[in-house]
N, C-alpha and C positions, 0 to 999 in steps of 0.2 A: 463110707456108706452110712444110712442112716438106720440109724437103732429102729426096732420096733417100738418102745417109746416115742422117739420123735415121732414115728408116721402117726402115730395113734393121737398125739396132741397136735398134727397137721390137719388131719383127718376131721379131728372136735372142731378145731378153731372155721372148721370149712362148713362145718355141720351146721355149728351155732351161725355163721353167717349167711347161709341159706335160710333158717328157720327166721334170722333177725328182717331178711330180704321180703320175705311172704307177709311181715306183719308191716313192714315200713320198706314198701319196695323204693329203690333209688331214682331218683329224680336228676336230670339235668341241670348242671350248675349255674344255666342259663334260662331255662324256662320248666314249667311243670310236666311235661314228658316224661316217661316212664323210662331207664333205660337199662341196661343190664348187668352194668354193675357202678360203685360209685365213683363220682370223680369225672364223668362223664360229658363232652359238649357234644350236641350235635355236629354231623361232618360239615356245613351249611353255617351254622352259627361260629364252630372253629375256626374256619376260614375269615370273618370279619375281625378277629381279635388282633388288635394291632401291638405285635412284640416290637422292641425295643430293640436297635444295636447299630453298628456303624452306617451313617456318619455320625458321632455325636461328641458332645465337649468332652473332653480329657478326665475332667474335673467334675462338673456337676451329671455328667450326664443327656444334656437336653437335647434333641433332635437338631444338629447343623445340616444348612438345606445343601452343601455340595462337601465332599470328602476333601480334605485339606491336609490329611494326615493325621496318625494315632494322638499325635500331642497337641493339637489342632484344640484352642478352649474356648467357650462365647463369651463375648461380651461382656455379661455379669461378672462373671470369673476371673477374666484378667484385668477388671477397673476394682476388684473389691473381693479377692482371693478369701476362701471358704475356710472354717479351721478344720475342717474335715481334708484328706485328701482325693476321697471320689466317693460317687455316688449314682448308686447303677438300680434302676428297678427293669421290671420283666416285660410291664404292660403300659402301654400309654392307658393316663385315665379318662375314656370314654363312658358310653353309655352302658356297655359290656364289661368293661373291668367296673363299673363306680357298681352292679348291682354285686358281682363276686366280693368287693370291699364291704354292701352296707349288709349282705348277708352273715358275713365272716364278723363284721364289727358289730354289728347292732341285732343279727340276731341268732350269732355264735354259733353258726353252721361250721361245721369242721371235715364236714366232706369232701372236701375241694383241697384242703393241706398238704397231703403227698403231691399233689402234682401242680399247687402252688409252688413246695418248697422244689421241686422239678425244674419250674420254669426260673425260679431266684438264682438258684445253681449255677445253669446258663449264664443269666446275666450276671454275674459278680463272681464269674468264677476264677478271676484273675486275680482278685482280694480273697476269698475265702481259701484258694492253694498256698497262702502265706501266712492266714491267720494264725493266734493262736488259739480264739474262741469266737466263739459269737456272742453278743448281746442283743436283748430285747430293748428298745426302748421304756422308758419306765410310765407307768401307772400310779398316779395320787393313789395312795389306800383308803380312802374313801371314795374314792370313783371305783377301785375295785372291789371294795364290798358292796357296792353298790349292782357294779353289772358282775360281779362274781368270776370274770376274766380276764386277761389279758392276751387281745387278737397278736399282739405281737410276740406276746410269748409263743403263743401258740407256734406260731410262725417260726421262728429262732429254734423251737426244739424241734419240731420235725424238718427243719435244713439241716440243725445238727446231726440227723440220723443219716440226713442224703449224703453230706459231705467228708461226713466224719473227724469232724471239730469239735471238741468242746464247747457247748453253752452255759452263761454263767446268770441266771434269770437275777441274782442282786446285784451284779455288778455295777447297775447306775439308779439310783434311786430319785424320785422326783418330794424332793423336802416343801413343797411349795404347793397348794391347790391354786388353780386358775382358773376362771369362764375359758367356755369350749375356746377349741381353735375354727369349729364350722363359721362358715360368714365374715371373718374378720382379714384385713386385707395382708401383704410383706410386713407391713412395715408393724403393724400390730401383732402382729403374730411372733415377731422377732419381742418384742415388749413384753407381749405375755407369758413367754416362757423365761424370760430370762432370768438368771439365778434360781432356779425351778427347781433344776436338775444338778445333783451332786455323784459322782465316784465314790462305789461304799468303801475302796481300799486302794490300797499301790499300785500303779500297774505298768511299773517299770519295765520300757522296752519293750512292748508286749506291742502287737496288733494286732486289732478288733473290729470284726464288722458289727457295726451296731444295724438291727432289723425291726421292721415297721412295715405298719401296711401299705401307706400310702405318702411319697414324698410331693408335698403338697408347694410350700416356698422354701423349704430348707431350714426354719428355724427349728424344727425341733433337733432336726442332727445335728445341727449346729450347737446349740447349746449341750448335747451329749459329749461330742467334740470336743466342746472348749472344757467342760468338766472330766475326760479321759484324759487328754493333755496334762491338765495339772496335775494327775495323777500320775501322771509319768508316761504317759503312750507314747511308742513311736511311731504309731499310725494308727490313722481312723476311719472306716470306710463305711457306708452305707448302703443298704438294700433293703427295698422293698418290692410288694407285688406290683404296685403302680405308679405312674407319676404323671401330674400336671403338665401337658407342654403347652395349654392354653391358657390367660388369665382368668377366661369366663369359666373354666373350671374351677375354682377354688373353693367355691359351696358346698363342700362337701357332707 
């Protein structure tokens, strides 16, 4: 049963978040709509959100156009095998998941995370039931002093809450500043990260979902990937809230 203590700091935390609601009522994570509490889509705008999940590669993840079976991988993946071993996000990146991305990335809305890290769950919940922790993708420290966050962290600690996995926000550090990943195509994008990202320790035997917002061509997991492996991983899995299955999306 619950102490009269707990109710009384139930009871606050419920207070404080009605008084915080009257001065910044909640908004739709999709449009300026007022709604009634946060975290919020319209019933109308939920329905267009295109989730993610069978038929798709084994491996990368990508949308295959007829079911073929669980182990069933495209193309990309069986001509030029991934160092990661799978890679699952929640949302194709349309025009409805890319504003939840540029809101969360650029302008550090965090209301949308519990039920972000909801939908990541779902989809990676096959890797995350074996993990032993989660990782965020890493942040140049001067890109993070600069915008003061990291979305992916963000991301990676509220799944840790959903899943109940440890998250390790040092475990992959990016030693290297680069020009952005926006506008630039695979094959540069594979270039610009590469040697970037280094494993701050050992991590013998261990498997790790590494998390991000958006898997856009794969290089940035990849290069996380090939820096967990030499650190001893025996597995590497990837999740994010969104992913590319067009090329003309990559602008991100």
């Amino acid at each position: 049963m619950r102490t009269i203590a707990t109710r009384a700091r139930i009871r606050k935390r419920g207070l404080a978040s009605w008084a915080a609601d009257l001065i910044w009522p909640p908004r739709s994570l999709l449009t300026e709509a007022m709604v009634d509490r946060p975290g919020v889509i319209e019933p109308a705008l939920w329905g267009e959100l295109k989730f993610l999940g069978a038929p798709q590669c084994a491996c990368c993840g990508f949308p295959l156009p007829s079911d073929e079976g669980p182990q069933a991988s495209c193309a990309a993946c069986l001509s030029d095998k991934p160092a990661y071993d799978t890679a699952r996000a929640a949302l194709a990146y349309d025009d409805h998941a890319r504003k939840l991305v540029l809101d969360l990335k650029r302008g550090g809305r965090r209301d949308g995370l519990p039920v972000f890290a909801r939908w990541m769950a779902a989809a990676g919940e096959d890797a995350l039931a074996k993990a032993d922790f989660v990782a965020p993708a890493p942040m140049h420290w001067t890109r993070l002093a600069v915008r003061s966050f990291n979305q992916a962290a963000w991301l990676a600690q509220v799944l840790s809450r959903q899943c109940g996995k440890p998250w390790k926000p040092g475990a992959l550090t990016r030693i290297k500043r680069r020009k952005s990943q926006a506008g630039l195509s695979a094959s540069e994008r594979r270039r610009n990260v590469g040697g970037a990202i280094k494993a701050s320790s050992r991590f013998d035997a261990k498997i790790i979902v590494v998390v991000d917002d958006v898997f856009t061509t794969g290089a940035t997991l990849e290069a996380c990937a090939r820096a967990l492996r030499k650190a001893g991983a025996a597995e590497v899995h990837g999740l994010t809230l969104a992913r590319v299955v067009r090329p003309t999306d990559i602008t991100l």
